[in-house]
C-alpha positions in Angstrom: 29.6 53.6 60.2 27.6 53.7 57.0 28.9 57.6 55.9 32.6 55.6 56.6 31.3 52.4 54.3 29.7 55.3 51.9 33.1 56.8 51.7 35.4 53.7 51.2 33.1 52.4 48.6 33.6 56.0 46.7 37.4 55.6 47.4 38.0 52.8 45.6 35.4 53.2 42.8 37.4 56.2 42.1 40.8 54.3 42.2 39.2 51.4 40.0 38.3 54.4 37.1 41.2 56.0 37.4 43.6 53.0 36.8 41.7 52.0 33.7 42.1 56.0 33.0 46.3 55.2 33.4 46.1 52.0 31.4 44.0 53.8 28.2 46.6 56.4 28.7 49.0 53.5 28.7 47.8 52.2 25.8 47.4 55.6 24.0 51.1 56.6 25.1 52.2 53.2 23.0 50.6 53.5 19.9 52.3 57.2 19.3 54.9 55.9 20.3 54.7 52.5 17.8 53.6 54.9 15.0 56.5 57.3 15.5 59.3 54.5 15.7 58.0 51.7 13.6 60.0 51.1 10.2 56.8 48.9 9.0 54.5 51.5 10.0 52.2 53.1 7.2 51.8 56.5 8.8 53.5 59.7 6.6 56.0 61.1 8.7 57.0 64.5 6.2 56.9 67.0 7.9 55.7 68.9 4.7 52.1 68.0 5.8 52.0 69.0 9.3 48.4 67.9 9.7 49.2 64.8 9.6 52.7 64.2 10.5 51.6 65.5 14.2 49.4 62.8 14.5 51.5 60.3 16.0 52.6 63.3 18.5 49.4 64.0 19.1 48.9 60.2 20.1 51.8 60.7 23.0 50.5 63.8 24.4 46.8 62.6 25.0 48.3 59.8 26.3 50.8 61.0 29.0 48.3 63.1 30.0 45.4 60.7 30.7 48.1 58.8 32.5 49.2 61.5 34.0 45.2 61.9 35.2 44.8 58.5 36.7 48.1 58.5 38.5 47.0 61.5 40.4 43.4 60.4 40.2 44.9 56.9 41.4 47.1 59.0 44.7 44.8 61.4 45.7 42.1 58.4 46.0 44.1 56.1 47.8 46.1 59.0 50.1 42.5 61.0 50.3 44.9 64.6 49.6 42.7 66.9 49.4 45.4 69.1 46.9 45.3 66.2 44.7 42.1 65.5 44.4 41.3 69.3 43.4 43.9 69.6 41.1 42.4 66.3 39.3 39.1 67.6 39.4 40.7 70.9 37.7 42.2 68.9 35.2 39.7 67.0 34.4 37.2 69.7 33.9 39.7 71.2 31.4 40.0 67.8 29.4 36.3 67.7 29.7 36.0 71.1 28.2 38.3 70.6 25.5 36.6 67.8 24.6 33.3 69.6 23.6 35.3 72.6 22.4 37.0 69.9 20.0 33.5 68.3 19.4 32.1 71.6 18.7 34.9 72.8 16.2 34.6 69.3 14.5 30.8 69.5 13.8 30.9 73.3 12.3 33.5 72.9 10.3 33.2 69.3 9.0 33.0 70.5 5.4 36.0 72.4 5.5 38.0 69.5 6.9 36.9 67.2 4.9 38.1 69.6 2.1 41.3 70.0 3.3 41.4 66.4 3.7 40.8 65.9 0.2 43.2 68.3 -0.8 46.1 67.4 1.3 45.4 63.2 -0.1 45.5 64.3 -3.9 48.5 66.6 -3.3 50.6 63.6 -1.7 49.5 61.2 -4.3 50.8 63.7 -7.1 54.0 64.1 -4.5 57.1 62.8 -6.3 59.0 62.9 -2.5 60.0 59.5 -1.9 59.2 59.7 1.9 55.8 59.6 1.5 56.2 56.1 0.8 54.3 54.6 4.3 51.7 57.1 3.3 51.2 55.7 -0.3 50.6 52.4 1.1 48.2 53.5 3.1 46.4 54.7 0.1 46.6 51.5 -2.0 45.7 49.7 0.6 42.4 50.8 0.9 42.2 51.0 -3.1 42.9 47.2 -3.2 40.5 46.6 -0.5 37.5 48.7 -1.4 38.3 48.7 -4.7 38.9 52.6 -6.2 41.2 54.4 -7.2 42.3 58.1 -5.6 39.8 60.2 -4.4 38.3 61.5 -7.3 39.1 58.7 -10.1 42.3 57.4 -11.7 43.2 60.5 -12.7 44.4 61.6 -9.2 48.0 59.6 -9.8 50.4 60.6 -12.1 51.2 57.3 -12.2 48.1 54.3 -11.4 49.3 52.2 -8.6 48.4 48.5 -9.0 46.5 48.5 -6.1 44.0 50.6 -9.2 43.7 47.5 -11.1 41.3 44.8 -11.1 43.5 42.1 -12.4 45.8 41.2 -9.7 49.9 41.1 -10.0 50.2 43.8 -12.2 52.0 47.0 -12.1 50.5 49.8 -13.8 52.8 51.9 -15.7 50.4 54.2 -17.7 51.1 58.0 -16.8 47.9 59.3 -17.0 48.6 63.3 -17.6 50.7 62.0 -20.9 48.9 60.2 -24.1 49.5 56.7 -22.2 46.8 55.0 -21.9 45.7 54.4 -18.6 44.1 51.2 -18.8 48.1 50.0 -20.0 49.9 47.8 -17.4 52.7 45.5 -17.6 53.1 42.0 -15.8 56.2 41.5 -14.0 56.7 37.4 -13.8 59.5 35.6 -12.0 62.1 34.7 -14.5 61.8 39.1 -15.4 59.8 38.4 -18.5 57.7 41.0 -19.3 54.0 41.0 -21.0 51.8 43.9 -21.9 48.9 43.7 -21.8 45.4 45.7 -21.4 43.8 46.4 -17.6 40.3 47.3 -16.3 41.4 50.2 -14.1 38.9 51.0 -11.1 36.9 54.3 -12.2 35.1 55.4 -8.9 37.4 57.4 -6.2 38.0 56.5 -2.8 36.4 60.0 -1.2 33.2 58.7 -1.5 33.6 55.7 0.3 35.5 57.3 2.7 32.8 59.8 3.2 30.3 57.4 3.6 32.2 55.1 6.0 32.5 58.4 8.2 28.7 59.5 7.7 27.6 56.1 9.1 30.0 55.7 12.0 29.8 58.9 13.0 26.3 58.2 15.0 28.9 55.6 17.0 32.0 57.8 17.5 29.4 60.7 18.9 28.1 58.0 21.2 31.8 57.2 22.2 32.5 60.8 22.9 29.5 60.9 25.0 29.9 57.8 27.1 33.4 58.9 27.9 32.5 62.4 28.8 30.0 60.8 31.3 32.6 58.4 32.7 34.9 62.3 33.2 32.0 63.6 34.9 31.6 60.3 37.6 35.3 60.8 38.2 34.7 65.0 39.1 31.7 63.8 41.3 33.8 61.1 42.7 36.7 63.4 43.3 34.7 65.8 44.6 32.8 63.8 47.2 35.9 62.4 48.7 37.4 66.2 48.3 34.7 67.3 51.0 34.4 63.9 53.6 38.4 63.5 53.6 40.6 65.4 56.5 43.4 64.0 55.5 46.5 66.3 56.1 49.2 67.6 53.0 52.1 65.6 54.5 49.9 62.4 54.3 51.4 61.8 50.7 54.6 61.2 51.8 53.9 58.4 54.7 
């Protein structure tokens, strides 16, 4: 009587994790998919820069596959199928290994992506392509609210954004590779008047901000990482206990 308790308690533990498993999938699944479609969105979709292009994609896949996981995870719990259940321990054993592989690959070569990071953000701010708009206002976003400009200084744009400026409602026209001077901006006011005037243009670059946003959080996205690989692991145990105490036959799927 208790090993049956024992094992009906495990049941529906396991069906409880796995349909918050399908609903982060769920919710995983629909930001790709808001990313990819959205017309408001600030995402770069050119696929000139791969990198980052895929990550909306990227958003999609992980997702259907975590839903993927607790559906099955969800069946085989409920239906006690013994196929099921092993081939959601499988899967989540490779999901739990790609994880640290990932984890792994991240930590080594940090340096190197934060490189290429920084390389791929000044090229697309030099970019002239006109559908690297969403991506742009990304950027001056994050100038306007930490207050830089590019990732190394002003000097990044060809042309200072006025999300570089201190003054508010201005547009910066200064071209900074030519004898302009960048500090030059011109305020646009309603009735199409124009007035020149000078601008106190943000010297420190966004990378180090950036970088130190990252170096501080990164203590909480390792402890993220960690707390979901231990919620994987309950599910494998879970899966695995109900793998060996169930007898319930293939065909019990279908009824």
């Amino acid at each position: 009587m208790a090993s049956e308790c024992c094992l009906c308690l495990t049941k529906y533990f396991l069906f409880l994790f796995n349909l918050m498993f399908f609903l982060l999938g769920s919710l995983l699944l629909s930001m790709g998919l808001w990313i990819l479609l959205s017309e408001s969105t600030v995402f770069i979709d050119s696929s000139s820069y791969i990198s980052i292009s895929l990550f909306p994609y990227m958003l999609i896949v992980t997702g259907s596959v975590t839903m993927s996981l607790g559906f099955l995870g969800c069946l085989g719990s409920l239906k006690s199928v013994k196929w099921l259940l092993a081939t959601y321990f499988i899967l989540l054993t490779i999901l739990l290994a790609a994880q640290i592989v990932g984890g792994v690959i991240f930590y080594t070569q940090k340096t190197e992506l934060a490189d290429e990071l920084q390389k791929q953000t000044v090229e697309l701010m030099k970019s002239p392509n006109t559908s690297l708009k969403r991506f742009k206002m990304t950027i001056e976003y994050i100038q306007q609210k930490v207050k830089c400009c590019g990732w190394n200084g002003n000097e990044d744009w060809d042309i200072v954004p006025c999300s570089c400026c201190c003054t508010g409602n201005t547009t910066v026209n200064a071209n900074v590779n030519a004898t302009v001077n960048a500090t030059f901006c011109t305020q646009y006011f309603s009735d199409g008047i124009e007035s020149n005037h000078t601008c106190e243009i943000y010297k420190q670059g966004c990378g180090e901000n950036i970088n130190a946003w990252l170096k501080d959080n990164l203590r909480i996205i390792f402890v993220v990482i960690l707390a979901i690989s231990a919620v994987e692991i309950c599910g494998m145990i879970l899966s695995m206990c109900l793998y060996k105490e169930g007898s319930v036959n293939y065909n019990t799927i279908l009824h």
